[in-house]
Every structure is written in structure tokens, then in C-alpha cells.
N, C-alpha and C positions, 0 to 999 in steps of 0.2 A: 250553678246548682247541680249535684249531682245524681246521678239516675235511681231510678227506682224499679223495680219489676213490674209493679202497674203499672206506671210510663210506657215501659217497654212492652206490654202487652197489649196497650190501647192504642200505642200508634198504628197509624195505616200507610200503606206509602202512598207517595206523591207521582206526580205524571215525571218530575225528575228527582235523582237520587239526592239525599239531604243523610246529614249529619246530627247523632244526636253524644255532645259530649260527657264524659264523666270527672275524670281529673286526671292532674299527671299526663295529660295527651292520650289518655286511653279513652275511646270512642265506637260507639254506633253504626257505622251504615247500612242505610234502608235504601235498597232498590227499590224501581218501580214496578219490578216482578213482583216484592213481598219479601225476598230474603234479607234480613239484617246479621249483617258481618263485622263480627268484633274487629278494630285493628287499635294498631298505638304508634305513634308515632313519636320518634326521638332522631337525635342526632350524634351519628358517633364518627369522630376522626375527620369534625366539621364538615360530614354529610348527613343531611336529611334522609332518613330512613322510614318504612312503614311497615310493620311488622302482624304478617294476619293470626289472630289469634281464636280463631273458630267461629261458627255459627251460633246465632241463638234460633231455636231454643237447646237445641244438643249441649251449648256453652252456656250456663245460665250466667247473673248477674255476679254469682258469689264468686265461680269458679273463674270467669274470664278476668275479675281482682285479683284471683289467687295465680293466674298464668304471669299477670301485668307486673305482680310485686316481684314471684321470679325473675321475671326478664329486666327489670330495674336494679336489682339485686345483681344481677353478671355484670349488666353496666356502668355501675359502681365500683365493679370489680376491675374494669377497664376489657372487660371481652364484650364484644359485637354479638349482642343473643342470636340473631337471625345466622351469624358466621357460625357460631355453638350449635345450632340446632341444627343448620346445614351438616354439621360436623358428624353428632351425635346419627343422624340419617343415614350418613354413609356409612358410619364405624357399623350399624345396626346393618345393613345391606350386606358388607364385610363377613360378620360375625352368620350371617343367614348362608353365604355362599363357603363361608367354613365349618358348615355344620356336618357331623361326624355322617350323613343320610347324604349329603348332598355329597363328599368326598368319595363314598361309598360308590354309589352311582356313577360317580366318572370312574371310578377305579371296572365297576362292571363291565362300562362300554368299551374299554381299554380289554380287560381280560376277557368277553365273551365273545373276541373276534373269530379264535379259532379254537372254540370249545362246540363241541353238541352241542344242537339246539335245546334237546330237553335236559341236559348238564346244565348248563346254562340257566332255562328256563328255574328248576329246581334252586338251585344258589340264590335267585334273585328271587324269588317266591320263600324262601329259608330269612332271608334280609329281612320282608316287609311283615313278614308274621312274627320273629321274635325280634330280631336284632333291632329294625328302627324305632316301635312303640317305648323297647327300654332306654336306649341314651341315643338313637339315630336326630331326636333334635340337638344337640350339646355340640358347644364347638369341640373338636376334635382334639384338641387339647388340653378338654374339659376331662374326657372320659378316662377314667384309668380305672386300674385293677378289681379293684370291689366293682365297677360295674358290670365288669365282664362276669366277673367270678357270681355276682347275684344273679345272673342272668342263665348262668349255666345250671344253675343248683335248681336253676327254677325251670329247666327245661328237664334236667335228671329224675326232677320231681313225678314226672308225668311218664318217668316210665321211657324216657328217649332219649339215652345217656349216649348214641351215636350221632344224634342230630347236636345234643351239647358239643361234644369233640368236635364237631365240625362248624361249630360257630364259632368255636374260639381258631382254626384253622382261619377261617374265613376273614375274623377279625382282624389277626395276625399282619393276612396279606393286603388289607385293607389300610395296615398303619404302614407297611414299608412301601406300597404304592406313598402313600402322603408326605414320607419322608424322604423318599426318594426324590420328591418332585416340590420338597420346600413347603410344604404344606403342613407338615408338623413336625413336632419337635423331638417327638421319644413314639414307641412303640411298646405300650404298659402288658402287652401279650407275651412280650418277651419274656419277664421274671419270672414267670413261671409256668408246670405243663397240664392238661388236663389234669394228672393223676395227683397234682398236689391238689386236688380239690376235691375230686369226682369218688364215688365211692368206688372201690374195686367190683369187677362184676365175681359172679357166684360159678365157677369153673363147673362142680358136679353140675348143680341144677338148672343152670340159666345160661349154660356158655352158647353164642350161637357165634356164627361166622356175621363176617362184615358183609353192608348189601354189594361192596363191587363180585362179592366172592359168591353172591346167590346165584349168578348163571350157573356157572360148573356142578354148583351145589344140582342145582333143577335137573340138570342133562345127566347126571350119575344116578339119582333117583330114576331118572327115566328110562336109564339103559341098562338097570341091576337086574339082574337073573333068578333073583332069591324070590320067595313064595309070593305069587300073585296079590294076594290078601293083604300081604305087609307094604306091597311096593301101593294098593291101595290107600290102605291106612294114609301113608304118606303125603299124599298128593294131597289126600283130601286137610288132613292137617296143615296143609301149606295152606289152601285155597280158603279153610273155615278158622284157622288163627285160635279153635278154641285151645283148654287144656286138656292135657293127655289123658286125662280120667273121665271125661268128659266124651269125650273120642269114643275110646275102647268099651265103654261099658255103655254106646247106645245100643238100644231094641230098635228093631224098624216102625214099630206104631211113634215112634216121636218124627218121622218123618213123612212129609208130605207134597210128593217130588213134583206132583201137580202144579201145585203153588208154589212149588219153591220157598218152602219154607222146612225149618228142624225149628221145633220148641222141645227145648230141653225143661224138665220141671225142676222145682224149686231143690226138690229133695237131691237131683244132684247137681245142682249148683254150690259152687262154694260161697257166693253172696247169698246164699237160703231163700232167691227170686228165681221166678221162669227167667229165661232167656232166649229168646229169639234169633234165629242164626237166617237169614236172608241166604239162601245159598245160589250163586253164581251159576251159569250153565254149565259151564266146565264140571262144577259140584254134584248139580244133578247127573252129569251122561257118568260121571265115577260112581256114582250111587244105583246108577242103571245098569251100569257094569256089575256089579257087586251082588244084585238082586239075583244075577246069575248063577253068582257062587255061593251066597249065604240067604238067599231068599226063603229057605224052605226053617232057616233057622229060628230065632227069638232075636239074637243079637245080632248087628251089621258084623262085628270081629269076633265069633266066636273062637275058645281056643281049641289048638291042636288037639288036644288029647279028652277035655271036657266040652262039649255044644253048650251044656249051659252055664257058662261060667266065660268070660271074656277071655280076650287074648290077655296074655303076660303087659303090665308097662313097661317093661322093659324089652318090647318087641322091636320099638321104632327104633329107642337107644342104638339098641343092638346093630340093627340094620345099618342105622349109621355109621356107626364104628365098621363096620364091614368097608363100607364106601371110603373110609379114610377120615374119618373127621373123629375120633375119640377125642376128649377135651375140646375139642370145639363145634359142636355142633350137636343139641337135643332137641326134641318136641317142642317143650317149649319154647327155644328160640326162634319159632316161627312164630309167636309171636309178639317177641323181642322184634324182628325185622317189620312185620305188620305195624307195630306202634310206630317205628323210627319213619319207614317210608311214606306212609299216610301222611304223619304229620308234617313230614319235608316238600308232599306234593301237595299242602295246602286246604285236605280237610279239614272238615272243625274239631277242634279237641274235644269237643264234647259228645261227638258222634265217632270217635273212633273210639272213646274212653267206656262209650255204654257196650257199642261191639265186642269191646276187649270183658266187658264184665267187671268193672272198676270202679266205677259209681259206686257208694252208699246208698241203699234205698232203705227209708224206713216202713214198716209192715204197713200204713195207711198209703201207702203211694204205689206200692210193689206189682198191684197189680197192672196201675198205670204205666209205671215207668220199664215195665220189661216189654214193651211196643213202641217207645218213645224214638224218634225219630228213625221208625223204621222205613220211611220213602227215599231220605237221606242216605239209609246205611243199604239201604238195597243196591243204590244208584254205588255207594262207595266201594261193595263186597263184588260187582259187575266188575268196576273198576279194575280191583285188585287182582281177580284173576286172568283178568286182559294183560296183566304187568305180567305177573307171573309165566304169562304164553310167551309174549317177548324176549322175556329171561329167561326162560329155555329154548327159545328158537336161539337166544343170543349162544347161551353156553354148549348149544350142538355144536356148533361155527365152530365153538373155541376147539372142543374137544374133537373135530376132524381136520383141525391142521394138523 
């Protein structure tokens, strides 16, 4: 007679284990604990076999038939299901220890022998925020071109078309690490270069230098002779990442060096929201500097020849080109550099993106959302000009050898 789900619900167990069968050698065991364990028994290759095929109630009645039919089904076939499933076990263990995350990883502990710790630290913090959530589970031989290339487009998208270049680097050396060592079979990074993909960047308006080049950049700004005011400007632009017009045409009533705080108002924002700018210490003692030379004025940059009317935008430009960087370096590519480096050390894209003034806010939220994760962006804007000290203590070094 064969089982039933009440059957199997109303039994209790006994002081010793017992058997309740079904058909085909597929059967019941009830401990004297309480657990009852599906198994089947068969014979292959004139050996008695016993084959567990789960718990009830995890296995119910229908399901541990539909496990029992497959498994009678191979052995009809003439394969051993329990040597099958052993099979399938390992192939799947296999397949886990070749996944493009776990390759990656060894390929890390291999290459961050003798790299800087925080080089290092960044490439492997770069890994677990874009590269493994997109194809880091897939065997490694899974992954090819479209998924790199979607991955990059989708990092370009957000404004960090240096951290994209450097994924697909990273990628690169991640497949000849695997090929190198018989691990896989081609390197899909190969066919092609960032720039078949990536958009070209904006030379006038948006050129900035790469971050290994921010030191020298930082210690030139900090060693230029040209008008106190501008070499201010500067600093402060690196340290508050706003835009240039943004900058030059503050009044001192938007800042509040107490608090550490600038609220810029809607009207000049170019998202039509206040904006909130968290300013770092380094930010406020440039701002207490500056109270020196423009305090008695309306605006923090007034111009040379007008007090009420800001300095030129084309100050900072300028200054730069002076320092050497024409075509490669403006206001706003600070930040350009502020987007790519946040996002490589690990902030939340959504707290560098309101920072940056990139967000859509619609006019029911606007008042909400220009304060939105300001504890976060305080802790982050601390951060960033604690980098920017390093990067110029670094590019002094460079620049007195």
C-alpha cells in the first residue's frame, strides 16, 4: 500500500527506528528522535545501494516521487544516480572555485604583495563595489565583452569615466593572471580599448588631469606666486568640488564658518535646490584667511577692478594655464577627480552624487532632499580634504627632488 500525506503526518516514532514504504524501494525512515528521511533503495552493478533523498517535511510526499522517478530514470539509463549526483556536486564546487570573484581574489593576493597598502586597499574595494555584483559570480569563462563594456557604461554613467578605465585595466589583468596559470581560456578585455566604448571627455570644459597627477597638481597651486585671492579660490575649489559659478559669485551671508556649513540658495544652483556644502576644516581656516582680505566686501571673490561684481571665470582657468596644465586641467575637473576618487574609496554613490548636485529633486522634496544625507557627506567632505593634505604633502616630496 502506498503512502499518503496523512499517514505521514500522523505517524509518531517508536523507541526504535522503523520503516514506512511506498513503491519502487522508495521509503520512509522514522527515527526515534522524530526525523523522517526519505531514502530508495536499488541495485546497481549487482550492488545494493541506498540513496538519501531528503527530509520530510522540507521533502514532501509529491516531491521525494518526483526526486525517486529521476533517479530511476538515470538508472535505466545505465548511470549510478548517487555516482551522478556525486558528479554533479563536484562539477558545481568546480564551477564555484572558477568563478570570475574567486579568480579575481587570488589574482589580488598574488599582485598586492608589493603594492601600497592603500593602492591595494582601493583596487580591491574598486572589485567588490562594481566589478563582482556585475559578472564576479560567472565562471570566468563565462564572462566576455558585453559584460565588461556594460559595466563600464554604467560606471561612465555616474560621472566616473576614470574609475570605468580602470576597471576594464583591472579586468584585463585579472584574465591574464587566469590564463597565465590555466585558468582560462581567452582574455575578452583584449578586443578592445576604453575609447571604443567610452565617450571622449570635453577638452575645453571638463579636461582634468588623472588622480596619480593630483599631487604635483596640489604642490603647484600651493607654491604659485600669483594673486593671493586666486591661489584662494583654488584651494577652496579643490576642497568644496562645487562649480565654478557657484564659487565666484558667493556673498559671505551664505556662509556659516561656525557651523561649518555654506548653503548656497536655489537661485544659484543650477538643480533650482538649495545646496548644502559641509565644509571640512581645511575649508573653514581658507575662509578665515580670506575674511582678511575680502571681509569688508559683499562677495568672498570680488573683482579686481569692480567689489561688486565677482571675480572673472575665467580666473581659476587662467591661473592654471599659468601652472602648466592648459588643455588639461579646469575648475571643474575638480570635480571630475572628487567623483572618480570617492567612488574608488568606497563612498555611497548616492552621497557623493547629492555632494556633487546631480540628483533630480522634484519641487515637493527640494526642500527635503538639499540636507539629505548631510551626517554622511560631512564625515565624507572631512575625508576628502584629509586626501587632498596627503596629496600635497605627497607632490612637495615630488617636487623637491
Amino acid at each position: 500500500m502506498v503512502l499518503t500525506d496523512t499517514a505521514i503526518r500522523e505517524t509518531k516514532p517508536r523507541q526504535k527506528r522503523f520503516k514506512m514504504f511506498d513503491r519502487a524501494g522508495l521509503f520512509l525512515l522514522v527515527n526515534p528522535g522524530g526525523s523522517k528521511l526519505w531514502r530508495w533503495r536499488y541495485r546497481f552493478d549487482s550492488k545494493e545501494k541506498l540513496m538519501a533523498l531528503g527530509e520530510y517535511p522540507f521533502v514532501n510526499l509529491e516531491q521525494a516521487r518526483e526526486l525517486h522517478f529521476a533517479a530511476r530514470r538515470t538508472l535505466v539509463a545505465g548511470i549510478d544516480p548517487m555516482a551522478e549526483r556525486k558528479a554533479e556536486a563536484e562539477a558545481k564546487q568546480r564551477e564555484a572555485q572558477n568563478s570570475f570573484e574567486k579568480i579575481a581574489r587570488r589574482w589580488w593576493e598574488w599582485w598586492a604583495h608589493n603594492k601600497s597598502p592603500r593602492h591595494a586597499d582601493t583596487v580591491l574595494r574598486r572589485l567588490e563595489a562594481d566589478v563582482f555584483p556585475a559578472y564576479g559570480h560567472k565562471l570566468i569563462d563565462a564572462v566576455g565583452a558585453p559584460d565588461i563594456r556594460e559595466l563600464m557604461l554604467a560606471v561612465e554613467r555616474r560621472e566616473a569615466r576614470d574609475v570605468a578605465k580602470r576597471i576594464y585595466q583591472t579586468t584585463g589583468q585579472i584574465f591574464r593572471y587566469a590564463a597565465a596559470n590555466g585558468l582560462a581560456m581567452r582574455n575578452p578585455a583584449a578586443g578592445f580599448n576604453p575609447r571604443d566604448i567610452l565617450a571622449g571627455t570635453k577638452t575645453e570644459n571638463f579636461a582634468r588631469v588623472e588622480a596619480r597627477e593630483l599631487p604635483e597638481l596640489l604642490a603647484k597651486m600651493d607654491d604659485c606666486n600669483g594673486v593671493a585671492i586666486t591661489r584662494f579660490a583654488m584651494k577652496l575649489m579643490a576642497y568644496t568640488f562645487v562649480r565654478t559659478s557657484e564659487l565666484i559669485a558667493a556673498p559671505w551671508v551664505e556662509f556659516d564658518l561656525d557651523n561649518a556649513r555654506w548653503i548656497i540658495p536655489k537661485d544659484r544652483m543650477k538643480m533650482g535646490t538649495a545646496h548644502i556644502v559641509p565644509l571640512s576644516r581645511q575649508s573653514v581656516e581658507v575662509l578665515r584667511a580670506l575674511k582678511l582680505l575680502t571681509g569688508n566686501s559683499r562677495l568672498v571673490f570680488p573683482g579686481a577692478n569692480d567689489k561688486n561684481k565677482p571675480m572673472s571665470n575665467n580666473t581659476i582657468l587662467t591661473a592654471l594655464y599659468r601652472l602648466g596644465y592648459q588643455g588639461r586641467m579646469t575648475g571643474h575637473g575638480f570635480r571630475g577627480l572628487a567623483s572618480t576618487i570617492l567612488h574608488e574609496s568606497g563612498f555611497d554613490e548616492a552621497h557623493v552624487e547629492v555632494q556633487l548636485s546631480h540628483l533630480k529633486r522634484n519641487k515637493a522634496a527640494a526642500a527635503y532632499n538639499h540636507a539629505k544625507y548631510i551626517n554622511q557627506r560631512t564625515v565624507m567632505m572631512q575625508w576628502w580634504a584629509d586626501y587632498l593634505d596627503d596629496e600635497l604633502n605627497k607632490g612637495r616630496r615630488l617636487l623637491a627632488v
